[in-house]
C-alpha positions in Angstrom: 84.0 83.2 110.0 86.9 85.5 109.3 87.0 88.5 107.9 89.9 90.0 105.8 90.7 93.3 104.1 93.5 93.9 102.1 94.1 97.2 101.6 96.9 100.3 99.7 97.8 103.3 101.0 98.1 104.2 97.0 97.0 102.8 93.7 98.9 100.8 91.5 100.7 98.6 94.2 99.0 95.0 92.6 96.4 95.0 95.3 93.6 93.7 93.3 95.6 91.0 91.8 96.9 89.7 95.2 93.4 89.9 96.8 91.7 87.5 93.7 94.9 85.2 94.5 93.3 85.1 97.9 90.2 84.2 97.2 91.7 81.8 94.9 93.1 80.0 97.5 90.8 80.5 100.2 88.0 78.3 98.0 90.7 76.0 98.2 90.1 72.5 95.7 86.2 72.6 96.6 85.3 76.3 95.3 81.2 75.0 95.6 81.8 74.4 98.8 81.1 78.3 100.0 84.2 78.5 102.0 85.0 81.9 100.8 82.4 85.0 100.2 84.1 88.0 98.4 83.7 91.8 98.0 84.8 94.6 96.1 84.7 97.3 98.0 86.5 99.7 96.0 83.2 100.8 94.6 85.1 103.8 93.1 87.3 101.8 90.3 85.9 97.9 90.9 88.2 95.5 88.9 88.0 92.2 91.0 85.5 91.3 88.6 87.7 91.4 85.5 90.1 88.6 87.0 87.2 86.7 88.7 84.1 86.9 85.5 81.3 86.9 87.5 78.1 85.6 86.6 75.3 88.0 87.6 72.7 86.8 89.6 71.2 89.9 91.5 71.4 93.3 90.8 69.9 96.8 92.6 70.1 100.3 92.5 72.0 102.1 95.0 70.1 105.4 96.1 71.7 108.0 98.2 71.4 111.9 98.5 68.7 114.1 97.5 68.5 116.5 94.2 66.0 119.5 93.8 63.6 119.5 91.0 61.7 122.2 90.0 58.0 121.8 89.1 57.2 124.4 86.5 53.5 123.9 86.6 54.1 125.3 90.3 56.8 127.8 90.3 55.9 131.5 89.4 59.0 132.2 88.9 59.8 134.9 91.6 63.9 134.0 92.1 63.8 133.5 95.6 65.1 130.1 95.5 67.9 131.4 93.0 68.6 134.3 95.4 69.2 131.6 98.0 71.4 128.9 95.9 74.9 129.3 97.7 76.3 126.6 95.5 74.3 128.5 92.4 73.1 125.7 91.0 69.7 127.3 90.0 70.1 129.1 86.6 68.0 132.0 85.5 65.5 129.8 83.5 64.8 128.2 86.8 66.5 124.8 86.2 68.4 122.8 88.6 72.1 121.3 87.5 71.9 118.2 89.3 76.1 118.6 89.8 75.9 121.3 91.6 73.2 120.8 93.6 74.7 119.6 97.1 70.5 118.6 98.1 70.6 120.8 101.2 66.9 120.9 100.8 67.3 125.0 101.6 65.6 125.9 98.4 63.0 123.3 98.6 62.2 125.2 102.5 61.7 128.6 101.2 60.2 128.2 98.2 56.6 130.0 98.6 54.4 127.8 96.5 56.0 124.5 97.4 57.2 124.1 93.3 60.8 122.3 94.8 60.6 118.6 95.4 64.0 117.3 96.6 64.5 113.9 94.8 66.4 110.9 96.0 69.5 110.6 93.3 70.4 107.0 91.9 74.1 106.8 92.5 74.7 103.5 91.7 74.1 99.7 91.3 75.4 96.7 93.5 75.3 93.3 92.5 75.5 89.5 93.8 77.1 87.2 91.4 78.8 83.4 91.2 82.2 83.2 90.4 84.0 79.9 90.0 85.3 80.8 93.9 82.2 81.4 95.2 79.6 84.4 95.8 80.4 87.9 94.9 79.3 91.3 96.6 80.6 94.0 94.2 79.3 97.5 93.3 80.0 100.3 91.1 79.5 103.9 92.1 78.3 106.3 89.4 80.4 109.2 88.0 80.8 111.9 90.4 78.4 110.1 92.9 79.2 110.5 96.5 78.7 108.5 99.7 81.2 105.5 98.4 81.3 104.7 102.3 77.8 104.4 102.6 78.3 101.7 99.4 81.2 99.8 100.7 78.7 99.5 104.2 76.0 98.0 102.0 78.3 95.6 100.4 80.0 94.7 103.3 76.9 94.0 104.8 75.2 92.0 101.8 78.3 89.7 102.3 78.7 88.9 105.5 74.6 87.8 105.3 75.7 85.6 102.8 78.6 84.4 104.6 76.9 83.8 107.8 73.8 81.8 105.5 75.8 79.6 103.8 78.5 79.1 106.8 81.6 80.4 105.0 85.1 80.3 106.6 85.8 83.6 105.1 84.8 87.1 103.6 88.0 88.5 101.4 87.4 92.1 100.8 89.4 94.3 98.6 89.3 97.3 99.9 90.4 101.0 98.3 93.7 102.3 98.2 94.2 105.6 100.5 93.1 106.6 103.5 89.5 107.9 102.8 86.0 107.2 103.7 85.8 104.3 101.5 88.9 102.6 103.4 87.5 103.3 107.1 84.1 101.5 106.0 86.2 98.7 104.6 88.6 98.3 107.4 85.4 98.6 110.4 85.0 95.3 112.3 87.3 93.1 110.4 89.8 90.7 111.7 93.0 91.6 109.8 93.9 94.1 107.3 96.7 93.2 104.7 98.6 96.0 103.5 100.2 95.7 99.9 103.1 98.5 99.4 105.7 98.5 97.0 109.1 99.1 97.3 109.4 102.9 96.5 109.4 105.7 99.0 105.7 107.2 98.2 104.6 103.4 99.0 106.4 103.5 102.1 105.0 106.7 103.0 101.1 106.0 102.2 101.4 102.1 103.6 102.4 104.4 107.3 99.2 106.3 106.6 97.1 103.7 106.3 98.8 101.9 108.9 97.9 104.9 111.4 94.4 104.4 110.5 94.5 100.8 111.0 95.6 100.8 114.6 93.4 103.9 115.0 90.3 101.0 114.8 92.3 99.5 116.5 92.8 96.7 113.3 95.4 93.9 113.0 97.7 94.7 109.8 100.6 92.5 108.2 102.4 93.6 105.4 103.1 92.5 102.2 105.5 94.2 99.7 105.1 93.3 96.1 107.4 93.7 93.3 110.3 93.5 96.2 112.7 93.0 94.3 112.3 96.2 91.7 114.1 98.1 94.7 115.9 95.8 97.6 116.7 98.7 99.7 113.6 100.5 100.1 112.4 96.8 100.7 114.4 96.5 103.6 113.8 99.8 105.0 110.2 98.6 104.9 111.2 95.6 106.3 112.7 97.5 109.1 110.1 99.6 109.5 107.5 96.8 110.3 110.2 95.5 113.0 110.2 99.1 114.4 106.6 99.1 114.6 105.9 95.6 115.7 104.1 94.9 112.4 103.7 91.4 111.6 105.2 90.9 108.0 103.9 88.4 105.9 106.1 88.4 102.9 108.0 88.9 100.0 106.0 88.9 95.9 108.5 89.0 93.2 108.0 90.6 89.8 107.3 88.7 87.2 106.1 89.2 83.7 103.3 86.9 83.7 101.1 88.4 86.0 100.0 90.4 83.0 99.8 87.0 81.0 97.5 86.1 83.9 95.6 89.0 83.9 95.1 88.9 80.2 93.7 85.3 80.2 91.6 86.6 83.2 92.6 84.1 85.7 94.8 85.0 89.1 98.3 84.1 89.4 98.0 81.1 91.2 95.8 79.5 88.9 97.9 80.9 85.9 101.4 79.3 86.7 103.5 77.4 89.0 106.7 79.5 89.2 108.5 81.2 92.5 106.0 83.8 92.2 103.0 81.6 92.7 104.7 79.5 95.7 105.2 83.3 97.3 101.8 83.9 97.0 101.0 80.7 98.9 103.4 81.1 101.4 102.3 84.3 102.6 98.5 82.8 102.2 100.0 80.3 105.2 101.0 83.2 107.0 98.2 85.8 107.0 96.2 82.4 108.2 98.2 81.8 110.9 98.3 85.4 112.0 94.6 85.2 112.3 93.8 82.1 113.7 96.5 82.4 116.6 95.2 85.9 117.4 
């Protein structure tokens, strides 16, 4: 079983859309088969689901930090614990706001009559669905909810189970764009990680960033520019780039109007059409395999 991420240093570079094509293709003509286990890891802003229409089939709560409640049978009201609030999140009617509580328990500690419980917080929901690929993991983080990496562990986890049970070939994750907690959780222990830039100078920059954090987990990448063609020079500076840094590049994705037709009908580009685009898209497929296997 392999295990690949494909990951952005920045939003917006057709990450998503690519990874789905994956998974497209990685089910290959025999999607019951359970060759391919997929997971959304960008628990921030999941979309995988809106190209892949998943069909729910478990679904949990995702619990993580604590949240001080006051008990007002308890509390006698002598403003110790609001005295205490660094963060201020304890008003003068002795209420907690639950957003600007950071649960450091403090309160709860020197509260005389014991009138502060510290309450675990529902952050979020992860699910485990059929698609007409395969299995799903995916998740979605509430608003303003931390601990996304703690999420993306939990799905990665929930997937590779499934993987390993049902003897896939492979776990295609989409991970988040950037370089931030949710990333490093996505990119831990897997066997390549597939960078999508695009050809402008900002996607240049962040796809180095990410790359540094890559190798820094000491993670395989190969690169994959999209939309090359928007901007040919900045495409070939990437190009150099990777030949600089002895970065395996996978390949070229023109652009082309009808991956929004695709994404409006909700299916991925190679299921969508048969033009250059789609033939790109299996090319590179060929080659990220290759890369991995031969490793």
């Amino acid at each position: 079983m392999k295990q690949l991420v494909v990951i952005s240093g920045k939003g917006g570079t057709g990450k998503t859309v690519f990874t789905a094509s994956l998974a497209a293709l990685s089910a290959g003509l025999n999607p019951g088969d359970n060759k391919v286990v997929m997971a959304d890891c960008d628990v921030d802003a999941a979309d995988l689901h809106l190209l892949l229409s998943p069909d729910v089939k478990e679904k949990h709560d995702f619990k993580s930090g604590v949240t001080a409640f006051i008990d007002k049978d308890k509390c006698i009201q002598c403003g110790l614990c609001e005295r205490l609030c660094r963060f201020d999140a304890i008003s003068k009617d002795f209420t907690v706001d639950t957003v600007s509580c950071e649960g450091c328990s403090f309160c709860a500690n020197a509260c005389p009559e014991q009138a502060i419980e510290m309450k675990e917080n529902l952050s979020g929901q992860w699910f485990i669905s059929e698609t007409r690929f395969g299995i799903m993991v995916h998740a979605k983080l509430g608003i303003a909810e931390e601990n996304s990496g703690k999420l993306v562990t939990l799905v990665r986890e929930q997937s590779k189970r499934i993987a390993e049970k049902n003897n896939s070939d492979w776990i295609i994750i989409d991970g988040s764009p950037g370089i931030g907690c949710p990333v490093i959780a996505s990119l831990s222990g897997v066997d390549c990680a597939v960078i999508v830039t695009e050809p402008t100078l900002s996607g240049l920059h962040d796809a180095q960033r990410v790359v540094a954090v890559a190798r820094h987990f000491n993670v395989s990448v190969i690169m994959v520019v999209n939309k090359y063609d928007l901007n040919v020079d900045v495409t070939e500076q990437i190009e150099r780039y990777c030949q600089e840094e002895n970065i395996a590049f996978a390949g070229k994705i023109e652009f082309n109007k009808i991956v929004v037709e695709a994404m409006v009908n909700r299916k991925t580009i190679v299921e969508y059409c048969n033009e250059d685009i789609t033939a790109s898209i299996k090319n590179i497929w060929d080659k990220i395999c290759h890369y991995i296997l031969s490793k």
